[in-house]
N, C-alpha and C positions, 0 to 999 in steps of 0.2 A: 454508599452514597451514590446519587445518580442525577445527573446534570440535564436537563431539556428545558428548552427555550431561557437560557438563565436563568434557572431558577433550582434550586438545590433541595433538595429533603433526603432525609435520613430515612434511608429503606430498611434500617435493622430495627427502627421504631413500628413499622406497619404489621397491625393485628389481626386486617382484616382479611380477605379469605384469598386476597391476589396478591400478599404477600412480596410485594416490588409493586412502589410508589412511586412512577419514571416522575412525576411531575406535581402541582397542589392540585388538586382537586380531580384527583385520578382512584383517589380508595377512599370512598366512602365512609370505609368500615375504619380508618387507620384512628385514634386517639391523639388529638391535636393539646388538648390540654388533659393531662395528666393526671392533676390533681383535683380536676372535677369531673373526667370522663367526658371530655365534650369530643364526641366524631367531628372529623372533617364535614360530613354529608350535614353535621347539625350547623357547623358555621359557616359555609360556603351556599348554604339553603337563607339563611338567614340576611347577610349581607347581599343576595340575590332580590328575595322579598320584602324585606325591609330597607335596604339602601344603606345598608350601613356604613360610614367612609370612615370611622375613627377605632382607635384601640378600646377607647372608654366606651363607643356607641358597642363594638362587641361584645364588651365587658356586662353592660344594663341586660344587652339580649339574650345570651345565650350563659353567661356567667366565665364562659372561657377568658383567659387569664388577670382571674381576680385571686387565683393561687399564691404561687411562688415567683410567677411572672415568666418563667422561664419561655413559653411559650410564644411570648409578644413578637418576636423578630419572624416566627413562620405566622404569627396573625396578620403582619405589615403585609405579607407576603401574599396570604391569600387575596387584603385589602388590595394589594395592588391587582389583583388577577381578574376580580369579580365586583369590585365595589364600583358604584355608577362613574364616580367620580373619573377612574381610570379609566372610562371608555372614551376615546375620542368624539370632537366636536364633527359632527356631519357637515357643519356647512362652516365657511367660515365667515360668508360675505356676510358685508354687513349694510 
């Protein structure tokens, strides 16, 4: 397991060719949901171009955790990292 910028993921889960996940959206290649084969690079691509802010909006797009569900707490995770919603407000005046 490996800690950067608070955020946690399980590196003896990662399949893909870098084999240590310091962080979300760092292997591509790793298997975020399990029980459909959905890559990281298919859900962090997704919530990028489509704007996805929810578990259920991930859920329609990509089919990542419509499984067993096990997955949902590193989908919150990626949502927090890349979804529009988490990016700060540029300006505040009003």
């Amino acid at each position: 397991m490996t800690t950067l910028t608070s955020i946690t993921v399980e590196t003896e889960d990662c399949v893909g060719v870098c084999q240590s996940c310091p962080s979300v959206g760092s292997c591509g290649d790793r298997l975020v949901c399990r029980c459909l084969k959905i890559t990281e690079h298919d859900i962090v691509t997704s919530i990028r171009t489509i704007g996805l802010t929810t578990i259920d909006e991930v859920k329609a797009a990509t089919g990542a955790g419509d499984g067993c569900t096990c997955c949902h707490r590193e989908l919150r995770q990626y949502l927090a990292v890349y979804s529009p919603s988490s990016s700060p407000n540029m300006c505040s005046a009003k």
